[in-house]
DRENLO-690668 format. One line per 4 residues: number of its first residue (from 1); for each residue x, y negated, z negated of N, C-alpha, C. Coordinates in nm, 4 decimals, m for minus. Atoms other than C-alpha are relative to their C-alpha. Layout:
NUM> X,Y,Z,X,Y,Z,X,Y,Z | ... .
END
This chain:
1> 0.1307,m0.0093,m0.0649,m4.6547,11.0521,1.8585,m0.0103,m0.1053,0.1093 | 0.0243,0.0948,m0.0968,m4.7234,10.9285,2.1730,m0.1705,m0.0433,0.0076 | 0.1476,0.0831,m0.0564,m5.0356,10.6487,2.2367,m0.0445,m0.0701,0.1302 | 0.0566,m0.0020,m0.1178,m5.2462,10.6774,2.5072,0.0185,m0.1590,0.0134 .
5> 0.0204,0.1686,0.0314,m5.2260,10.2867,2.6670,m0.0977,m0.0134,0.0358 | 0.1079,0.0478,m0.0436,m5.5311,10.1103,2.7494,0.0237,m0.0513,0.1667 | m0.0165,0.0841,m0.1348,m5.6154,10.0051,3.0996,m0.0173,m0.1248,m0.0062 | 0.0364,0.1130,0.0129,m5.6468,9.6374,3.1392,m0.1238,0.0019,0.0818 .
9> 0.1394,0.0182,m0.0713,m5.9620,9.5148,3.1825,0.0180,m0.0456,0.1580 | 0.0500,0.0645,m0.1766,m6.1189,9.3904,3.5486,0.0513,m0.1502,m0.0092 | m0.0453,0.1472,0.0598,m6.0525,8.9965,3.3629,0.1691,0.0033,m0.0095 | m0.1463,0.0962,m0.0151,m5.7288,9.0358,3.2893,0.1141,0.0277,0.1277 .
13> m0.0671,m0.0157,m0.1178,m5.6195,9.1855,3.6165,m0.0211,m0.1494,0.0560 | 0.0667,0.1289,m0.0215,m5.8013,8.8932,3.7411,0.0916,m0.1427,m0.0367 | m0.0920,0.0776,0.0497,m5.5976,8.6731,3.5171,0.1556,0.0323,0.0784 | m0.1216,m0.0016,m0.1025,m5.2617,8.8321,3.6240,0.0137,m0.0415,0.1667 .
17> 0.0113,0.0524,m0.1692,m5.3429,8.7766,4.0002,0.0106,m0.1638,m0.0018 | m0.0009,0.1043,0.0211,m5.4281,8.4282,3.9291,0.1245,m0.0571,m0.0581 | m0.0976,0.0647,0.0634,m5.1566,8.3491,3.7067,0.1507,m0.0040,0.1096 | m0.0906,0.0087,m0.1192,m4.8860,8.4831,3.9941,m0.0186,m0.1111,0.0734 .
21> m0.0040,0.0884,m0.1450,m5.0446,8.2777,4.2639,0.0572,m0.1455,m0.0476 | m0.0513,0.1162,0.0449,m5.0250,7.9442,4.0177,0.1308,m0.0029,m0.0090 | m0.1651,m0.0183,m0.0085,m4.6460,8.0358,3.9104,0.0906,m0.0175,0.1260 | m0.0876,0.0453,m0.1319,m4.5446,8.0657,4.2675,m0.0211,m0.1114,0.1108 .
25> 0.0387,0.1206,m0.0613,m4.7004,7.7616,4.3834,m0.0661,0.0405,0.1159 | 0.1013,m0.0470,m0.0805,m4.9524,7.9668,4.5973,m0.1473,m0.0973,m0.0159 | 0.1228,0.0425,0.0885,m5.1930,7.7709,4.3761,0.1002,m0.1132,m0.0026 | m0.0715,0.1507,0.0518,m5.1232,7.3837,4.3863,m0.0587,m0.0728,m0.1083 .
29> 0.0399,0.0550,0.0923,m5.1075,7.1924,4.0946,m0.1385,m0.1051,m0.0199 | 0.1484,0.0857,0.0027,m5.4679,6.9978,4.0107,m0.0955,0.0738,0.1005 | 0.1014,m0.0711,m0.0713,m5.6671,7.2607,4.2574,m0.0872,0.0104,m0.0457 | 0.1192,m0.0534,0.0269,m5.9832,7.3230,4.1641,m0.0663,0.1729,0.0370 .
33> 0.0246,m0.1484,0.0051,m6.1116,7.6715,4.0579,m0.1470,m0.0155,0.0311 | 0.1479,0.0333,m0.0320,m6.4914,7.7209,4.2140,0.0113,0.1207,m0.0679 | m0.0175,m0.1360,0.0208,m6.5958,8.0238,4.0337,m0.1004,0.0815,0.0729 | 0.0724,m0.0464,m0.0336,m6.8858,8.1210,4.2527,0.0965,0.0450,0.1340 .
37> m0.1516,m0.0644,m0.0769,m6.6353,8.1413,4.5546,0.0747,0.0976,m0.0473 | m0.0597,m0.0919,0.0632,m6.4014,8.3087,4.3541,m0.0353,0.1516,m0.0276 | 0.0824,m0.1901,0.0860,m6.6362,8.6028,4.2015,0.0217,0.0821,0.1414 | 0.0226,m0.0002,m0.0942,m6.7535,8.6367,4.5493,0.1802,0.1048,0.1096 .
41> m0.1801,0.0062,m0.0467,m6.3385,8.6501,4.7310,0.0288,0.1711,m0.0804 | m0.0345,m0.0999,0.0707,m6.2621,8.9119,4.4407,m0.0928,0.1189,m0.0215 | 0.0784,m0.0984,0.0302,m6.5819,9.0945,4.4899,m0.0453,0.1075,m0.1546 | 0.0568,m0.0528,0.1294,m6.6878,9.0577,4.1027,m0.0856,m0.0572,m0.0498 .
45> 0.1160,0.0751,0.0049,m6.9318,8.9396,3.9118,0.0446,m0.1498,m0.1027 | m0.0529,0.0737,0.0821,m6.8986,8.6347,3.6987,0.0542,m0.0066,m0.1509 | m0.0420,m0.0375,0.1573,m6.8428,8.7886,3.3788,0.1506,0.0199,m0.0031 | m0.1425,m0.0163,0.0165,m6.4792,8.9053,3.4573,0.0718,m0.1225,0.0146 .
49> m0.0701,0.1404,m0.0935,m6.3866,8.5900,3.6687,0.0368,m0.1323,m0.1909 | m0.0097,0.1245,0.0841,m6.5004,8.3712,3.3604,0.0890,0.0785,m0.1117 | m0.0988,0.0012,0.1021,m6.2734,8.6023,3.1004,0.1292,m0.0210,0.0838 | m0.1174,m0.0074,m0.0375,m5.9704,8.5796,3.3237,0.0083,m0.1810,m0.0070 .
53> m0.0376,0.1570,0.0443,m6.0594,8.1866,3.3253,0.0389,m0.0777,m0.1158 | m0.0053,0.0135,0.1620,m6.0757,8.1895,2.9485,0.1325,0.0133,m0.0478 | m0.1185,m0.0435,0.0296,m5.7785,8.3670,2.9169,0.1336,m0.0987,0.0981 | m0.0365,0.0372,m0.0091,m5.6033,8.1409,3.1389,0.0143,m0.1555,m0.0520 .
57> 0.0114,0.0990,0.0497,m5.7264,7.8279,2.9651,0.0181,m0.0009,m0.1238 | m0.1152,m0.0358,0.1301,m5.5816,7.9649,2.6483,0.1303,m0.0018,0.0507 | m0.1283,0.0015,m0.0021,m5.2050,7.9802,2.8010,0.0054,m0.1113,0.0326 | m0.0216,0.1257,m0.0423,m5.2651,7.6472,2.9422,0.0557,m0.0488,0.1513 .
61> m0.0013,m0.0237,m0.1546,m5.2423,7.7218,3.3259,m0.1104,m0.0765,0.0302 | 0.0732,0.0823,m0.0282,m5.5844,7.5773,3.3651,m0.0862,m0.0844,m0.1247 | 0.0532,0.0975,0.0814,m5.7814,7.3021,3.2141,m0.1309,m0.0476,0.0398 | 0.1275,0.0447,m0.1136,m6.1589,7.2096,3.2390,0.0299,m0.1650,m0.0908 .
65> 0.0356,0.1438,m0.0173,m6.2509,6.8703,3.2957,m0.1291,m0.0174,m0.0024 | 0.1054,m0.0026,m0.0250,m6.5549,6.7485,3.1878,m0.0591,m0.1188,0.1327 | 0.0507,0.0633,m0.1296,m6.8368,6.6394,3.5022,0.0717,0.0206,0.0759 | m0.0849,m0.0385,m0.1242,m6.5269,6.7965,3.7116,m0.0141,0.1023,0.0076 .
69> m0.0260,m0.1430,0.0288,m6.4733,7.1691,3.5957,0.1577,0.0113,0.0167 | m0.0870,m0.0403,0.0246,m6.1925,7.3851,3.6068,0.1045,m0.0326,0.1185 | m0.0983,0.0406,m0.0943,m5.8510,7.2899,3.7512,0.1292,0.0734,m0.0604 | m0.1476,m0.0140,0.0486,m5.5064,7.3844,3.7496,0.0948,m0.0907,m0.0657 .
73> m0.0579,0.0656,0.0487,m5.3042,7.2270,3.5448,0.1101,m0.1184,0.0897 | m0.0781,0.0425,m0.1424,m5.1447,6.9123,3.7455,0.1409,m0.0219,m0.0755 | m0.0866,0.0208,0.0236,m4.7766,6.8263,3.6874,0.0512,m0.1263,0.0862 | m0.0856,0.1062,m0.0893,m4.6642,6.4965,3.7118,0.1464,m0.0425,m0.0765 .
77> m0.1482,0.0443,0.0592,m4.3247,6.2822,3.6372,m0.0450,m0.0510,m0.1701 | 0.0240,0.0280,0.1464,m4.4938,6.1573,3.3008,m0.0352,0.1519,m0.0656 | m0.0032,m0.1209,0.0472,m4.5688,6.4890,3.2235,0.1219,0.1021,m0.0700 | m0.1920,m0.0625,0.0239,m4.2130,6.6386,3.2621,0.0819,m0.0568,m0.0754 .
81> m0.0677,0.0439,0.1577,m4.0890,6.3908,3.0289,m0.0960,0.0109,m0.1124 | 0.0571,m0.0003,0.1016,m4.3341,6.4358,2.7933,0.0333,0.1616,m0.0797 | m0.0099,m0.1492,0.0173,m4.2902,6.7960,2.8014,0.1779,0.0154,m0.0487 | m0.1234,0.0346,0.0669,m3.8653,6.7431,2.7632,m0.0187,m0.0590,m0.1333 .
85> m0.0212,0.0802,0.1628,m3.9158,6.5242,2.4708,m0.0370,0.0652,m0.1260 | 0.0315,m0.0890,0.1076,m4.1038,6.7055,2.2759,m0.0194,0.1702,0.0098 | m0.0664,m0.1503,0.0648,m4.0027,7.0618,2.3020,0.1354,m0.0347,m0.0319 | m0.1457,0.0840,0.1071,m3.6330,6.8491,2.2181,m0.0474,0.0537,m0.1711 .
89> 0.0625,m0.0067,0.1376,m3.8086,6.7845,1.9131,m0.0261,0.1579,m0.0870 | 0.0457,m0.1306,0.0116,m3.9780,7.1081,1.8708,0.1247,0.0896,m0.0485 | m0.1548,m0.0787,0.0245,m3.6522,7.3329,1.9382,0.0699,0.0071,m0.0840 | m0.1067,0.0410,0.1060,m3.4455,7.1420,1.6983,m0.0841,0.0667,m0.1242 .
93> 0.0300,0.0052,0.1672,m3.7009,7.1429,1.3936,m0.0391,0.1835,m0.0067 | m0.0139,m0.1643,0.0286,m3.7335,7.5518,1.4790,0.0993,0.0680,m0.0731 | m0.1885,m0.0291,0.0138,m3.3061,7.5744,1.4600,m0.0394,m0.0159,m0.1554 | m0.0574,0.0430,0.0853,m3.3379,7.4020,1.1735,m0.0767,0.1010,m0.1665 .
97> 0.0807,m0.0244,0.0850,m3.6072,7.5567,0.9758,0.0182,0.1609,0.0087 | m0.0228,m0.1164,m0.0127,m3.4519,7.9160,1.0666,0.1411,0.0209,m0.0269 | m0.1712,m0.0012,m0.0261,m3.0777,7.8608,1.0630,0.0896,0.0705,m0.0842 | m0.0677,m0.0668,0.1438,m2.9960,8.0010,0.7121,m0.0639,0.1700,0.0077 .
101> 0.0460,m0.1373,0.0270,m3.2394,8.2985,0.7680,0.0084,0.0840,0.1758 | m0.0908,m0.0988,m0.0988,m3.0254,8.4350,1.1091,0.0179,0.1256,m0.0312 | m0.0510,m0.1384,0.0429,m3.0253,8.7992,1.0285,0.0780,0.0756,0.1112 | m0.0172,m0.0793,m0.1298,m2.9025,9.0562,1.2560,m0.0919,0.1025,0.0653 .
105> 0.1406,0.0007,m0.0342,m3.2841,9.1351,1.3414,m0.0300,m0.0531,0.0901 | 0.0415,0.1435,m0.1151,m3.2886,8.7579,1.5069,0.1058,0.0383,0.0987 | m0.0564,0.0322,m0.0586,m2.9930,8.8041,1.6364,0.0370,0.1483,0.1305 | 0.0604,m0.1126,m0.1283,m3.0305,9.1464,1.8504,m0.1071,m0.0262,0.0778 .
109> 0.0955,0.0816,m0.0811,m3.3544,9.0022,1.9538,0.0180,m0.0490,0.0525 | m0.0534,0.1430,m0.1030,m3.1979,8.6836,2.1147,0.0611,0.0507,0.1111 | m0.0668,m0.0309,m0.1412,m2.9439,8.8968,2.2941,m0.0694,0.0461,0.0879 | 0.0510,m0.0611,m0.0555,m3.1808,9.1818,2.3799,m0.0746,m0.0807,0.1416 .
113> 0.0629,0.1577,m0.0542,m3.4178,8.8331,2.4763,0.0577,m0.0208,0.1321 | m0.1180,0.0630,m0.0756,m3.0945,8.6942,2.7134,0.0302,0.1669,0.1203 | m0.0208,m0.1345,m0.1127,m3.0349,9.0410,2.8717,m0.1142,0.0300,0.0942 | 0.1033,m0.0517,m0.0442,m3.3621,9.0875,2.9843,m0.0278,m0.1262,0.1593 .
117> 0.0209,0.1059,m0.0652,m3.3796,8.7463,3.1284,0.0900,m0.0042,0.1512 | m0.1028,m0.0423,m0.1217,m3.0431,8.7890,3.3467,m0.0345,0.1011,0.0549 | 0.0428,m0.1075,m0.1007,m3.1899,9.0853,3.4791,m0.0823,m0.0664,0.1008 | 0.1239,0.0526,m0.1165,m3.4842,8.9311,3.6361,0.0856,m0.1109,0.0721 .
121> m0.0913,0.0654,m0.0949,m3.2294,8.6588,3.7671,0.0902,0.0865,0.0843 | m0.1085,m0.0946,m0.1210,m3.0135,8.9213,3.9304,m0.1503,0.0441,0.0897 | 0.1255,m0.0445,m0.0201,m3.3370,9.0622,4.0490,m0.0728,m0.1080,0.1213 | 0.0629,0.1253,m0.0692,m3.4495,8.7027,4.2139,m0.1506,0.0349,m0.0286 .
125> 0.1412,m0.0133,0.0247,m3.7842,8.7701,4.0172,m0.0741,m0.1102,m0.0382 | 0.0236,0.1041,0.0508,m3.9502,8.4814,4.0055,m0.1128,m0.0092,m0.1511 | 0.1149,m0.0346,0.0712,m4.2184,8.5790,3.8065,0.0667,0.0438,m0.1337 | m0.0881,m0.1030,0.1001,m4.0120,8.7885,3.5851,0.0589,m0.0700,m0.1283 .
129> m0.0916,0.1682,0.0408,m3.7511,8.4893,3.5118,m0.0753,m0.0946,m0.0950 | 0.0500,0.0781,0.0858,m4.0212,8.2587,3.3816,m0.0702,0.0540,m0.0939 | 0.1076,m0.0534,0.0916,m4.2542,8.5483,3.1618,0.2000,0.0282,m0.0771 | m0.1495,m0.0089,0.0347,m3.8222,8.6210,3.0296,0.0395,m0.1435,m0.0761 .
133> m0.0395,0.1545,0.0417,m3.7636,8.2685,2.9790,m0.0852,m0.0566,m0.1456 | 0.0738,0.0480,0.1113,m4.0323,8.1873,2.7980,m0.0203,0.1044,m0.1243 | m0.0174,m0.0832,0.1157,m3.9929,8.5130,2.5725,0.1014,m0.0545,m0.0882 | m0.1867,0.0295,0.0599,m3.6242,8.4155,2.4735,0.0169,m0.1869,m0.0697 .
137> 0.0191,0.0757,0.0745,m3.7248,8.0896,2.3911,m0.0980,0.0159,m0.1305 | 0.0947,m0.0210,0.0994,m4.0082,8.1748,2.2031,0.0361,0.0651,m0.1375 | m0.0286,m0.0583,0.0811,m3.8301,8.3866,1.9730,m0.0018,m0.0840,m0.1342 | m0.0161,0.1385,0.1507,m3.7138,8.0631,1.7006,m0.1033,0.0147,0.0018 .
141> 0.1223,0.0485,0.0135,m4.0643,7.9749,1.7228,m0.0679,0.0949,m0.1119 | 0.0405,m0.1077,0.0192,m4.1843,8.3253,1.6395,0.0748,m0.0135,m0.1527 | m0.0738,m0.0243,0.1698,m3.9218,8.3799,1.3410,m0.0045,m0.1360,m0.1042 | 0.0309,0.1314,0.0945,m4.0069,7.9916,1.1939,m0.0779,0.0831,m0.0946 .
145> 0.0733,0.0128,0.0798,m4.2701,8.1612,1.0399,m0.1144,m0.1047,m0.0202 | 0.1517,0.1387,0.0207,m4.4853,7.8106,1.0492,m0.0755,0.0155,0.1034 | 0.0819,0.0061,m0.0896,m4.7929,7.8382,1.1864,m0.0390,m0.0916,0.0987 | 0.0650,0.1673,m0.0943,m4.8639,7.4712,1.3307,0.1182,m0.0210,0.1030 .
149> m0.1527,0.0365,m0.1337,m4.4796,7.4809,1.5179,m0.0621,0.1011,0.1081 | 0.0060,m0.1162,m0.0776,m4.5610,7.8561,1.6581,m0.1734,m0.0345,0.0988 | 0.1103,0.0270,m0.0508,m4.9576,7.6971,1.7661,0.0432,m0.1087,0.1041 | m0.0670,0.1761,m0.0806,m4.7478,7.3291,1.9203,0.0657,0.1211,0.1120 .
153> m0.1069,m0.0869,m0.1036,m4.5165,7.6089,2.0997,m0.1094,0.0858,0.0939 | 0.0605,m0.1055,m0.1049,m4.7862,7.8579,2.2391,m0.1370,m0.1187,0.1319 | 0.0579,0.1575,m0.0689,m4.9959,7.4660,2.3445,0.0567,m0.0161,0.1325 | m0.0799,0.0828,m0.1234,m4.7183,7.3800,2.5555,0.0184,0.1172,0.1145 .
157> m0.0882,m0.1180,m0.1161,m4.6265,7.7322,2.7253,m0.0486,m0.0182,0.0973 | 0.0525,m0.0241,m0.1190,m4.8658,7.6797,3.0183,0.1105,m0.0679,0.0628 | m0.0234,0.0913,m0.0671,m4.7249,7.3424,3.1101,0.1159,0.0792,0.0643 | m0.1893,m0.0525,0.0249,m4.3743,7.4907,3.0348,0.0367,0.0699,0.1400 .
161> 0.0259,m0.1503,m0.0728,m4.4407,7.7904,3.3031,m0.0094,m0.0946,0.1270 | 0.0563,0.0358,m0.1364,m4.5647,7.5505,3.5517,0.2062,m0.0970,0.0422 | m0.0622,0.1009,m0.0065,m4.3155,7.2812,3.5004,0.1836,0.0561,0.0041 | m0.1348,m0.1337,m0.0718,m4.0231,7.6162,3.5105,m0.0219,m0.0064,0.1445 .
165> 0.0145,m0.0435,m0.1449,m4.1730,7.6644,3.8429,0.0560,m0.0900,0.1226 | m0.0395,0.1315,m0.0803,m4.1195,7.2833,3.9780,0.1084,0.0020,0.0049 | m0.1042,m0.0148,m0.0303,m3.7833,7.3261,3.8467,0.0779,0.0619,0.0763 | m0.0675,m0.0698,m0.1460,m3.7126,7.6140,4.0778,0.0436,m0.0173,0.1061 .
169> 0.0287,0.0972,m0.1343,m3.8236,7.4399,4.3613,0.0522,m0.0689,0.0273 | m0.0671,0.1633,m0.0179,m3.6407,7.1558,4.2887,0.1352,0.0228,0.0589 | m0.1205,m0.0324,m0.0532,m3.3286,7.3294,4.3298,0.0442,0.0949,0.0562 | 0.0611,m0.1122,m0.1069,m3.4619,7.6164,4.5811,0.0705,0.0861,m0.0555 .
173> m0.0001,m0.1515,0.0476,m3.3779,7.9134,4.3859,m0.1338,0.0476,m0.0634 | 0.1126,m0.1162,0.0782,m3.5689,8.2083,4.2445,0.0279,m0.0005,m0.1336 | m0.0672,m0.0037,0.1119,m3.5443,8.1531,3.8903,0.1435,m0.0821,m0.0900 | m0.0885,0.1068,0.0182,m3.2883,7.9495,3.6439,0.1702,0.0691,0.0288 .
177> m0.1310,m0.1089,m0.0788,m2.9053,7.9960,3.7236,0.0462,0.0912,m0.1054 | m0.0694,m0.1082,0.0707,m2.7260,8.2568,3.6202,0.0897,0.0141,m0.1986 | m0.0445,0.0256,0.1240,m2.5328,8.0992,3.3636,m0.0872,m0.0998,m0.1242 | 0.0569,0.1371,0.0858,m2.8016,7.8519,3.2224,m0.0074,0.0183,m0.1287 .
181> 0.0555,m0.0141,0.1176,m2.8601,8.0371,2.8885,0.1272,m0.0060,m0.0742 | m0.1611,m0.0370,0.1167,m2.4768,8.1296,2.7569,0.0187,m0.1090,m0.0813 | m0.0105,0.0657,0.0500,m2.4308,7.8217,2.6081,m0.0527,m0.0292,m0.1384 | 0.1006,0.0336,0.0990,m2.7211,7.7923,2.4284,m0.0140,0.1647,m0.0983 .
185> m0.0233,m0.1374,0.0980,m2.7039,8.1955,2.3062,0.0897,m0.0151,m0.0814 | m0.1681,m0.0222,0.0891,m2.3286,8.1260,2.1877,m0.0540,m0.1171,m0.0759 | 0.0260,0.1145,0.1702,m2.4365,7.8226,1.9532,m0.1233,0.0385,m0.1112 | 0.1247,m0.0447,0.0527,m2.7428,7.9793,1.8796,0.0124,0.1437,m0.1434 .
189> m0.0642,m0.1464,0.0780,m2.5482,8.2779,1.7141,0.0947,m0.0740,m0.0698 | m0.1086,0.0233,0.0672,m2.2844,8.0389,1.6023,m0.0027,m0.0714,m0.1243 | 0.0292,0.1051,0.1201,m2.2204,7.8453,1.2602,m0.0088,m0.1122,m0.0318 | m0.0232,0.1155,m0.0236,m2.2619,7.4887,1.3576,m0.1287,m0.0318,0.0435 .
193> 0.0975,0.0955,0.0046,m2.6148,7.3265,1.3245,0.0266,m0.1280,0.1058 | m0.0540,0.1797,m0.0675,m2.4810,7.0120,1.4658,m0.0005,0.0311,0.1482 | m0.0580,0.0257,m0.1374,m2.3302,7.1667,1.7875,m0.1436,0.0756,0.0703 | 0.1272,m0.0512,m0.0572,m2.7281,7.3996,1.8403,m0.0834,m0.1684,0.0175 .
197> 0.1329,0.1225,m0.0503,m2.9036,7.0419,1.8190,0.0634,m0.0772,0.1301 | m0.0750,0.0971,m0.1133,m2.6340,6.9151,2.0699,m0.0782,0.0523,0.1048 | 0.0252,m0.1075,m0.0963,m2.6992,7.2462,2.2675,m0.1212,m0.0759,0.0428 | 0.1421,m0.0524,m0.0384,m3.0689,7.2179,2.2991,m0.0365,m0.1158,0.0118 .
201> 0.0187,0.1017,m0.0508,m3.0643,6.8311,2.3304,0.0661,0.0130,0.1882 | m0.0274,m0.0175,m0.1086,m2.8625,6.9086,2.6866,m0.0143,0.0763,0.0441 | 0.0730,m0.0838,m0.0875,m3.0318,7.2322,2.7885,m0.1315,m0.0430,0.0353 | 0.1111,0.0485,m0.0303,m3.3441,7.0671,2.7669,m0.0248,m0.1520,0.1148 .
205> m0.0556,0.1097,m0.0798,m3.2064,6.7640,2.9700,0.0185,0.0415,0.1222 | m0.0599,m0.0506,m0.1059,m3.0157,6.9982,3.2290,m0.1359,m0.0115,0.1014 | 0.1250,0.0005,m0.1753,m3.2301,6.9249,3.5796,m0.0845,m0.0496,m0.0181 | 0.1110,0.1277,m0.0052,m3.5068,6.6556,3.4552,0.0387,m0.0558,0.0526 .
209> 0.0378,0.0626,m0.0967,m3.4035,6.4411,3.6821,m0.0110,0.0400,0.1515 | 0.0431,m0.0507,m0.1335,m3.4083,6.6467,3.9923,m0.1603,0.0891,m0.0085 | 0.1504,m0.0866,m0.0156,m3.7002,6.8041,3.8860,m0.1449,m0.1206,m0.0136 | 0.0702,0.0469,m0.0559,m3.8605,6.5011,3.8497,m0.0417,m0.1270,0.1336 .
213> m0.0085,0.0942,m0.0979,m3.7439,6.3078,4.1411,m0.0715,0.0892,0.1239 | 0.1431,m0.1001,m0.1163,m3.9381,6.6905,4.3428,m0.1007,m0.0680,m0.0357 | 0.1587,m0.0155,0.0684,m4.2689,6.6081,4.1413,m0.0292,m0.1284,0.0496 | 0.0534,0.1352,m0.0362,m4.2310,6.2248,4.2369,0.0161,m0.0191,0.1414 .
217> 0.0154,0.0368,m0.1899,m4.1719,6.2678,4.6415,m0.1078,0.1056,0.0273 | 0.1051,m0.1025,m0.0517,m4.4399,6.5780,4.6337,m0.1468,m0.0927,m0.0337 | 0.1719,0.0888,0.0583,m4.7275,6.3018,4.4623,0.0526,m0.1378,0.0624 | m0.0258,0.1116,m0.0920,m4.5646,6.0600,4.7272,m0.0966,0.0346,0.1134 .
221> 0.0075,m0.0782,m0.1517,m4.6247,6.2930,5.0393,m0.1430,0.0860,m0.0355 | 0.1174,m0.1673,m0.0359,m4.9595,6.4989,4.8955,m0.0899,m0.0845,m0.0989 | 0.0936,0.0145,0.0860,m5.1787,6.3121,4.6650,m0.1223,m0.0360,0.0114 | 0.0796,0.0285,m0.0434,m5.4420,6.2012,4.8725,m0.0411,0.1860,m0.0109 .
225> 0.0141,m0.1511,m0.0246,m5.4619,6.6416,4.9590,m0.0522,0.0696,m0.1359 | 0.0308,m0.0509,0.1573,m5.3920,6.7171,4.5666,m0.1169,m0.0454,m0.0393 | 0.1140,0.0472,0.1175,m5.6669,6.5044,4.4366,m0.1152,0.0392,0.1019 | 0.0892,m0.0782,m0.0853,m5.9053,6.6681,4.7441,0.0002,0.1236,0.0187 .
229> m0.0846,m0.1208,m0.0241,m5.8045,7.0072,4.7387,m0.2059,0.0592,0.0035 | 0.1232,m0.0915,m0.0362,m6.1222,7.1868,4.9143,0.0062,0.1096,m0.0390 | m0.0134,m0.1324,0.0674,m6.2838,7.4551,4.7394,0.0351,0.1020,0.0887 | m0.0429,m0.0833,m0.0930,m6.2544,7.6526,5.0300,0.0928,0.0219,0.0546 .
233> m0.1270,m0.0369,m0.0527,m5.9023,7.6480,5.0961,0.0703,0.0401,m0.1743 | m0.0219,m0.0844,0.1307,m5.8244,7.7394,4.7129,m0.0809,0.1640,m0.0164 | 0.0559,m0.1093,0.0156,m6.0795,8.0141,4.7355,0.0610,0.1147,0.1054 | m0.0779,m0.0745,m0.1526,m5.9021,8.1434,5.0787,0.1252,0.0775,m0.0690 .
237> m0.1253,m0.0493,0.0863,m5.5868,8.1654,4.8764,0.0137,0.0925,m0.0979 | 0.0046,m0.1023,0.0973,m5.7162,8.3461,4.6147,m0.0922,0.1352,0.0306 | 0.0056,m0.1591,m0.0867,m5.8972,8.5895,4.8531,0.1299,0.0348,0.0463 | m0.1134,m0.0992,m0.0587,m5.5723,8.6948,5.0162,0.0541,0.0781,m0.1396 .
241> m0.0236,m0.0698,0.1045,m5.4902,8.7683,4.6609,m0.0897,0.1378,m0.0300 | 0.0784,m0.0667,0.0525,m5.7846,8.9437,4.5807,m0.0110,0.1364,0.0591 | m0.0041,m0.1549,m0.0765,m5.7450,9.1984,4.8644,0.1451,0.0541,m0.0572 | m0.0912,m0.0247,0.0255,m5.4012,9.2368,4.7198,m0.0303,0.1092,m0.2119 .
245> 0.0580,m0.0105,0.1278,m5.5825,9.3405,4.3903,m0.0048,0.1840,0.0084 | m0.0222,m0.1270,m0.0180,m5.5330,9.7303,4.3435,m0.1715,0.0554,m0.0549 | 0.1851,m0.0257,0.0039,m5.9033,9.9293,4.3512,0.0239,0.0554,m0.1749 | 0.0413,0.0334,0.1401,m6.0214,9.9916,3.9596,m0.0804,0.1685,0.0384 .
END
């Protein structure tokens, strides 16, 4: 039997539009979201605007501030190590707390996971690459079973998404390279605990420091701009989007 799908609401189109522009750095980190602008730009009313805000302040793309309001999530060099260190952490105590219960369930998943991902890298999808990325990691998380790891893991994904994106940048491609995952699939499938915590101590390592030596010459060269970011040149940005928005 086939089921009819649902359309997505007016919000979460809303959301997807938004979430692109942030991902591709259309949307700079710490911007400020006006939402009366906004409604306005997208020609809606505030009811959608504020679920697509909702819904982005659940993945952790934006963040309100109180006596400020809503912003994009900023990314700095303390950030990016904070974010390395503890998904380190994280990763490992997933491996570890799944390692015996590897079926061949998890382990079609992972590849399926890994295949999907290299597509969107052949592809140069940027978009693609990081909603891929963050599936294929997510998986351990998912099969832990523990609720408080799989809540710490879905916490961090915004940053994660953003702080994928810096990495791009850092080393001007579309997406991570080609080979970045094999390593970590082949230990991940293999029988050696020891050599997955090695793994995922040096995949999680690979490009922190170029990624944050971008984040520390971009809050050299822009932070006076970042921490001013006029509503009206965020709202501009997210009108060109909004005409890009398919009619309903």
């Amino acid at each position: 039997m086939i089921l009819k799908l649902e359309k997505l609401t007016l919000g979460a189109q809303i959301a997807d539009q938004m979430r692109d522009a942030i991902l591709k750095g259309e949307i700079a980190p710490g911007a400020a979201i006006v939402e009366t602008s906004l409604a306005q730009q997208f020609g809606v009313s505030r009811g959608p605007l504020r679920e697509a805000i909702r819904q982005l302040i659940d993945e952790g793309l934006l963040v309100q501030i109180p006596f400020t309001g809503t912003h994009v999530v900023d990314l700095t060099v303390e950030a990016v190590r904070e974010i390395y260190s503890l998904r380190t952490a994280l990763e490992i105590f997933a491996f570890e707390l799944i390692w015996q219960r590897r079926d061949k369930s998890f382990r079609r998943e992972l590849i399926r996971r890994h295949t999907s991902l290299s597509r969107a890298i052949e592809r140069e999808d940027e978009i693609a690459c990081i909603s891929s990325e963050l599936a294929l990691h997510s998986l351990v998380y998912e099969a832990s079973k523990h609720g408080l790891l799989l809540d710490a893991w879905n916490r961090l994904s915004g940053k994660l998404q953003i702080y994928w994106s810096a990495h791009h940048l850092a080393h001007q491609r579309r997406g991570p390279r080609r080979d970045s995952h094999e390593s970590y699939i082949e230990a991940a499938l293999g029988p050696d605990l020891e050599r997955m915590r090695d793994e995922i101590r040096s995949h999680m390592r690979l490009g922190a420091v170029a990624t944050e030596t971008f984040i520390a010459e971009r809050q050299s060269t822009s932070t006076a701009a970042l921490s001013s970011v006029a509503p009206s040149s965020t709202s501009s940005t997210f009108g060109t989007i909004a005409r890009r928005m398919p009619k309903i």
